[in-house]
C-alpha positions as CSV (number, residue, x, y, z in Angstrom):
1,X,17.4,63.2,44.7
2,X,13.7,62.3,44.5
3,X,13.1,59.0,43.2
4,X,9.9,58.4,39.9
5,X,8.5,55.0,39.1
6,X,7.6,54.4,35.8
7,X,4.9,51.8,34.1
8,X,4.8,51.3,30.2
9,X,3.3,48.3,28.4
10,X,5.5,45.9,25.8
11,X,5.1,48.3,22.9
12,X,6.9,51.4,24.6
13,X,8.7,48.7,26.7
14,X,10.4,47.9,23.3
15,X,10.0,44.1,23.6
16,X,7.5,43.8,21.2
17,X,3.6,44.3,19.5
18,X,0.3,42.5,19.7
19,X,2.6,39.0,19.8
20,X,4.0,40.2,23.8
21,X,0.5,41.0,24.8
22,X,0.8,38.4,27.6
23,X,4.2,39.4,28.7
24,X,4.0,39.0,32.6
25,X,5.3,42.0,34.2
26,X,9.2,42.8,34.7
27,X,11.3,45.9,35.2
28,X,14.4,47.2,34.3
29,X,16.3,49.4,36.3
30,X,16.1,53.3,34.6
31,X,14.5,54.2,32.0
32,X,12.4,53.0,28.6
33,X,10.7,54.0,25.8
34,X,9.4,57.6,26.8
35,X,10.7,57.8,29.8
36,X,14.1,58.4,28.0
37,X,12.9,61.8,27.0
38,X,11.0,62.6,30.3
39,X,14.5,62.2,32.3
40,X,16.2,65.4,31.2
41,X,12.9,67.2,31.7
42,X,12.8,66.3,35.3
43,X,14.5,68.8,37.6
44,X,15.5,67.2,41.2
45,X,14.4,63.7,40.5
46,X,15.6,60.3,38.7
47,X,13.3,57.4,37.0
48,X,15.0,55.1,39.0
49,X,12.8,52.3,37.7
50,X,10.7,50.8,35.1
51,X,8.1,47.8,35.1
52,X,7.0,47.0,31.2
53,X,3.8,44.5,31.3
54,X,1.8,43.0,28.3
55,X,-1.7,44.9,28.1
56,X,-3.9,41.4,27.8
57,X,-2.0,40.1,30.4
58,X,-2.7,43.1,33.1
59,X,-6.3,43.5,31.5
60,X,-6.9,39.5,32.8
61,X,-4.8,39.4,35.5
62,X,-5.2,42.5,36.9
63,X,-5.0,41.4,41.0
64,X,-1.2,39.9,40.0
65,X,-0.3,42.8,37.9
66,X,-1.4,45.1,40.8
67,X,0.6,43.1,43.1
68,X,4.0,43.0,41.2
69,X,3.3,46.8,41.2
70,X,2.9,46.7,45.2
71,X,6.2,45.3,45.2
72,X,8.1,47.5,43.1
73,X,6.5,50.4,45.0
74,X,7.3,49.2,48.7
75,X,10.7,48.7,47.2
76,X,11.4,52.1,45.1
77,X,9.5,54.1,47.7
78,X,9.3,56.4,45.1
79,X,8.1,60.1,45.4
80,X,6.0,59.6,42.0
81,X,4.6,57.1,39.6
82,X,4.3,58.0,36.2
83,X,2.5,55.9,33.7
84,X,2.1,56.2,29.8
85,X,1.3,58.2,28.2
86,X,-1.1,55.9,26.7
87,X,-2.8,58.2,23.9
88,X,-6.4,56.2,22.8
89,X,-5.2,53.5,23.4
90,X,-7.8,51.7,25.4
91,X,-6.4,48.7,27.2
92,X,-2.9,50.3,27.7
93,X,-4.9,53.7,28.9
94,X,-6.7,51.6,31.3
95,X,-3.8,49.9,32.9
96,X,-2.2,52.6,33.2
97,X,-4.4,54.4,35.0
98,X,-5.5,51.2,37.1
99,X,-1.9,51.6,38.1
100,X,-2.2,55.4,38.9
101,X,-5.4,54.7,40.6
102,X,-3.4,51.7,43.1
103,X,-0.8,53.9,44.0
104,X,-2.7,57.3,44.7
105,X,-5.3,55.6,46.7
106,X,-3.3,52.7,48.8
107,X,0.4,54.8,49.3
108,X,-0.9,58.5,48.6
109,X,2.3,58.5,46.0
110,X,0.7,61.0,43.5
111,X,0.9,59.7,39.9
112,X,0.2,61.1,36.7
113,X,-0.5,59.4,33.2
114,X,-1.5,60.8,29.6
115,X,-4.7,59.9,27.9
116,X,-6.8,61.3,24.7
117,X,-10.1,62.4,25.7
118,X,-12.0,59.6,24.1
119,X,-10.4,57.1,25.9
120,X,-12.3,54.9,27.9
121,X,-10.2,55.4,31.0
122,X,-10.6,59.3,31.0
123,X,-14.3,58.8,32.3
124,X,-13.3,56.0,34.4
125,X,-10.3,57.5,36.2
126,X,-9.9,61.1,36.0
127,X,-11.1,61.3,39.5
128,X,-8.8,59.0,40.6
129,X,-5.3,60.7,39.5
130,X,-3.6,63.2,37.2
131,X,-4.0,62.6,33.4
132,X,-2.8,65.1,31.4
133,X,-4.7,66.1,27.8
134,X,-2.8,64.1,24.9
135,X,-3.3,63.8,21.2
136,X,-4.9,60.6,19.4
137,X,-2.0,58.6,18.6
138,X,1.8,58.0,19.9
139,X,2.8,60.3,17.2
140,X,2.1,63.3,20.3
141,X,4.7,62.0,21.9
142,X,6.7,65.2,21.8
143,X,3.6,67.3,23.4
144,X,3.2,64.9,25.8
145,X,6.5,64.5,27.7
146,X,6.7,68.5,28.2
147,X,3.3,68.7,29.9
148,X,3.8,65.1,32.1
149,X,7.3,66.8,33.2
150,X,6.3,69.6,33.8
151,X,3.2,68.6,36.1
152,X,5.7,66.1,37.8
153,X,7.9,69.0,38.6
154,X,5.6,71.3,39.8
155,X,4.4,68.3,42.0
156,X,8.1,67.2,43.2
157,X,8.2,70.3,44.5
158,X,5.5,71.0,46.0
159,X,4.3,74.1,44.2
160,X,0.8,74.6,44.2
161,X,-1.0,73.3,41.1
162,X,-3.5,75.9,38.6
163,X,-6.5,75.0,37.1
164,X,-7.0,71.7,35.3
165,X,-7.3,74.1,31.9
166,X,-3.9,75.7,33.0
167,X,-2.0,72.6,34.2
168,X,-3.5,70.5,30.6
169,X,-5.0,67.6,33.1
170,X,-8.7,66.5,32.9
171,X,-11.0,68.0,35.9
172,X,-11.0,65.6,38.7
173,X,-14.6,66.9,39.8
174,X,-13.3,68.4,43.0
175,X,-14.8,71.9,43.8
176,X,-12.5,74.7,44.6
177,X,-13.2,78.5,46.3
178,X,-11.6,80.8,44.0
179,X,-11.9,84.4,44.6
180,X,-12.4,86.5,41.8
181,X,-13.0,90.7,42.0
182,X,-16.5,90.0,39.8
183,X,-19.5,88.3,40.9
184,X,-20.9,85.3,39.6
185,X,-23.3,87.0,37.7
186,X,-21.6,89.5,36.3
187,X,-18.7,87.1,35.1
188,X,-22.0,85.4,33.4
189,X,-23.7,88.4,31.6
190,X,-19.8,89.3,30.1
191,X,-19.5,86.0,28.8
192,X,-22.9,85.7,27.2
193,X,-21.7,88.7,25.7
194,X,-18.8,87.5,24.2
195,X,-20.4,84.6,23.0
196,X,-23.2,87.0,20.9
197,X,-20.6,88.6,19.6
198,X,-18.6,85.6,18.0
199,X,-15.4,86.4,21.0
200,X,-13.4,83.9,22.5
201,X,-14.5,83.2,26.3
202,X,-13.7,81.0,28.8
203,X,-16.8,78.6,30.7
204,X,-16.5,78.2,34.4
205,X,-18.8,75.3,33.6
206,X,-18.5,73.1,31.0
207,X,-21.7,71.0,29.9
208,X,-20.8,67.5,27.7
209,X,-22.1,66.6,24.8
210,X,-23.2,64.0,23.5
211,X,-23.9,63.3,19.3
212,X,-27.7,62.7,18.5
213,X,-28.3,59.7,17.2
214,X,-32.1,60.1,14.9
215,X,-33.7,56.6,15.7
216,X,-34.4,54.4,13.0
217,X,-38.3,54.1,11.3
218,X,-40.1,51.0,13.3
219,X,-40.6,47.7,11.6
220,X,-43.6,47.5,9.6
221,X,-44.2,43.9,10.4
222,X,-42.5,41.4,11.6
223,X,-44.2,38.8,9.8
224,X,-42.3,39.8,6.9
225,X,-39.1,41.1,8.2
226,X,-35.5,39.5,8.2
227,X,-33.9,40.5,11.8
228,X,-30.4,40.6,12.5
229,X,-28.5,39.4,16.1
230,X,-25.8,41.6,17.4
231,X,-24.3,41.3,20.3
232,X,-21.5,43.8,22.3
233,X,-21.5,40.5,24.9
234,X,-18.3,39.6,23.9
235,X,-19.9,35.8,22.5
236,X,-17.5,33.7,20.4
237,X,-16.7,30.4,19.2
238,X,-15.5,28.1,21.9
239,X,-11.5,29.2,22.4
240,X,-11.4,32.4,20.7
241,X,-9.9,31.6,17.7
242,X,-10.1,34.9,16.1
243,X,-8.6,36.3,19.7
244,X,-11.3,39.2,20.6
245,X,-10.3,41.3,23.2
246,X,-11.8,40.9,26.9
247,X,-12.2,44.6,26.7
248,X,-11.7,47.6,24.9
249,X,-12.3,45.7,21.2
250,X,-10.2,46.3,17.9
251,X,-12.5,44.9,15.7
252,X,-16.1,42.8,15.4
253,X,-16.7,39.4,13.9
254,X,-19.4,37.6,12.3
255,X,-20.0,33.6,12.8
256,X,-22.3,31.8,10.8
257,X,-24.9,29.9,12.8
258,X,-26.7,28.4,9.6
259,X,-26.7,25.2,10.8
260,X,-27.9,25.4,14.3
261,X,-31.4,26.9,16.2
262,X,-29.1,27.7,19.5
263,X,-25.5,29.1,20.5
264,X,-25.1,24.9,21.7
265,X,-23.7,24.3,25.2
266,X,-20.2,23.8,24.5
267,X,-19.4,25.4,21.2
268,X,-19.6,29.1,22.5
269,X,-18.5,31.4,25.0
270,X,-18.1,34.9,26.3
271,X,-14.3,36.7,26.8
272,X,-16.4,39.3,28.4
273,X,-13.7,41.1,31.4
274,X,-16.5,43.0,32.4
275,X,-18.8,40.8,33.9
276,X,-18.5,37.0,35.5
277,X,-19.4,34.6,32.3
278,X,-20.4,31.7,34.4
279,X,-23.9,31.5,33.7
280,X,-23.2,33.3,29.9
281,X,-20.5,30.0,29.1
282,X,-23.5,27.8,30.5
283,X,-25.9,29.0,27.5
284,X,-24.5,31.7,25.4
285,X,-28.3,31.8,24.4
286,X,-28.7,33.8,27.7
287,X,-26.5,36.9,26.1
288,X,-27.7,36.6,22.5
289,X,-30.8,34.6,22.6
290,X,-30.6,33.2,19.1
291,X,-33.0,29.9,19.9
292,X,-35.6,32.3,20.8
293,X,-35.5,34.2,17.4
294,X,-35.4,30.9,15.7
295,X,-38.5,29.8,18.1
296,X,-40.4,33.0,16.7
297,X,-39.2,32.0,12.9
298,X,-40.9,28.9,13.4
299,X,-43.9,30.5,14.8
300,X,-44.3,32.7,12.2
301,X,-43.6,36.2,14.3
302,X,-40.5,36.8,12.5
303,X,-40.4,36.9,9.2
304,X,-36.8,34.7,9.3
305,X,-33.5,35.5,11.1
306,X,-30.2,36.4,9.7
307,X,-28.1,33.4,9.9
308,X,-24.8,34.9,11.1
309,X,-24.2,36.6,14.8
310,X,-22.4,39.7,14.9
311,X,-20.5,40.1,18.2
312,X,-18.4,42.3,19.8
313,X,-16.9,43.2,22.7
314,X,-18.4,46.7,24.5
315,X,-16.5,46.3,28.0
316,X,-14.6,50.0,27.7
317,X,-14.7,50.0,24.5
318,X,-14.0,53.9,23.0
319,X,-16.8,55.8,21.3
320,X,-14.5,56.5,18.2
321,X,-13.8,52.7,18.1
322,X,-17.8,51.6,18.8
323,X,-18.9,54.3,15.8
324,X,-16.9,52.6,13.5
325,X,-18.0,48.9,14.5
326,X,-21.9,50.1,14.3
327,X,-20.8,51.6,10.3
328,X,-19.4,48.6,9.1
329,X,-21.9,46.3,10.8
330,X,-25.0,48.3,9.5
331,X,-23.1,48.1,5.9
332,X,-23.1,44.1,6.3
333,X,-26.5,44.0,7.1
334,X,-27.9,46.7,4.7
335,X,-26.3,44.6,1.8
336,X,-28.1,41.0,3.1
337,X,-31.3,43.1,3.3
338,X,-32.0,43.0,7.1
339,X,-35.0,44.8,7.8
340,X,-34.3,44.6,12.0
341,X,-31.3,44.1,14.6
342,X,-32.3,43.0,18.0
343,X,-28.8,44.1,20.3
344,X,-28.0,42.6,23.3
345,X,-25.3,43.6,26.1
346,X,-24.6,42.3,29.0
């Protein structure tokens, strides 16, 4: 009997929400959460295993997290890893396929996870490991478990994988010499066809795209314009008493800075995972340089400055996610009649 490791975070792990976050890694022997309905889909091969760990905890401490992970895998020795599925969501989608990505790449122990395409770890991992096409939210559950057993089966033993289209995983980028009885070109001209006819087709290549974004008018003068500070540099007050994510952000928040010309030394800092904050913690200044818009009030450039920062946190952050930060931010400033918005990132 083959032998399946299996990684799930503290939600599916059943041990809690948003308040086991920074649950270090454990495991518990068998199965949890999903995996339960995985099993009987399984031909040939047991979950034998199961490591649950918090997703803030694994998105800060991702070299210890990786490390229990070794262990578990030099002890299982397991034929597969299976991770997730995490759906959009973006810290558990990453860990899970930072966990895919360790195992493939150190032990060559294929693993496969489950991701909505507008996750942030799609882009970053697909590449790396198998992650099968899955809808928005855990409600998918039920589609998902068929197409990860079903991969894992075909894997365990050892058939030989279709397409990515046929198999439901995202392309991995790897080119592949398929022979076909029609020519490139003709394959072309008959799909062209269909598609100036209205028929279904099939693309051997598909293109991305991307929404166009119509830039805003310019600033008719400075000298008389209010201008905005936003930041996706993951600045907040000293401690992070509002708790914004190190990386793939929930929500945005807006400080007042009213009574200062500068993010002071002391009072700020960044929770930024994706970049080291040394310099940042210094003079917060340095990420959103608020004394120099304050400088150019004074000097009469700017018109005056809006007195509150609004911050964010853009390190894998999901477009959906970012979309909706940029409406509700350009409501807020709309209403305190901001004429400008200088953004920084990191």
């Amino acid at each position: 009997m083959k032998k399946i490791l299996f990684y799930t975070n503290q939600f599916f792990g059943q041990i809690g929400g948003e308040d086991k976050a920074y649950q270090e890694p454990f495991t518990k022997e068998g199965k949890i959460g999903p995996a339960n309905a995985m099993g009987p889909q399984i031909k040939d091969a047991e979950i034998v295993r199961s490591i649950i760990c918090g997703d803030n905890y694994f998105a800060e401490n991702i070299e210890k997290a990786l490390e229990f992970v070794k262990e578990q895998v030099e002890d299982v020795k397991p034929d597969l890893v299976i991770a997730g599925p995490a759906f959009n969501a973006g810290r558990f989608g990453i860990a899970c396929s930072e966990v895919c990505k360790f195992v493939q790449q150190t032990y060559d122990i294929p693993a496969i996870t489950g991701l909505y395409w507008e996750n942030p770890a799609v882009e970053m991992y697909k590449q790396y490991c198998y992650i099968m096409e899955t809808d928005k939210s855990a409600a998918g559950i039920r589609k998902a478990v068929p197409l990860i057993a079903g991969l894992a089966n075909k894997i365990l033993a050892g058939e030989k994988l279709g397409t990515p289209k046929q198999e439901h995983y995202y392309p991995k980028g790897q080119r592949v010499n398929v022979f076909h009885e029609k020519d490139g070109a003709t394959r072309a001209v008959e799909m062209l066809v269909k598609k100036l006819k209205g028929e279904p087709y099939d693309t051997e290549l598909e293109i991305s795209v991307y929404e166009k974004v119509t830039p805003a008018a310019p600033v008719k003068s400075l000298k008389e314009s209010k201008i905005a500070l936003c930041t996706s540099g993951g600045i907040v007050p000293l401690g992070n008493p509002d708790h914004m994510y190190a990386a793939t952000a929930k929500f945005w928040k807006k400080y007042d800075l009213s009574a200062d010309n500068c993010l002071t030394p002391g009072k700020w800092e960044s929770v930024h995972a994706g970049f080291d904050p040394v310099y940042a913690n210094e003079s917060c200044d340095r990420v959103a340089p608020y004394k120099v818009l304050k400088e150019l009030e004074a000097e009469g450039v700017i018109g005056s400055v809006y007195p509150y920062l609004l911050t964010t946190t853009g390190n894998s952050t999901s477009v959906a996610d970012a979309t909706k930060f940029g409406q509700e931010m350009a409501e807020d400033l709309l209403a305190a009649g901001v004429d400008g918005v200088i953004l920084t990132s990191t």
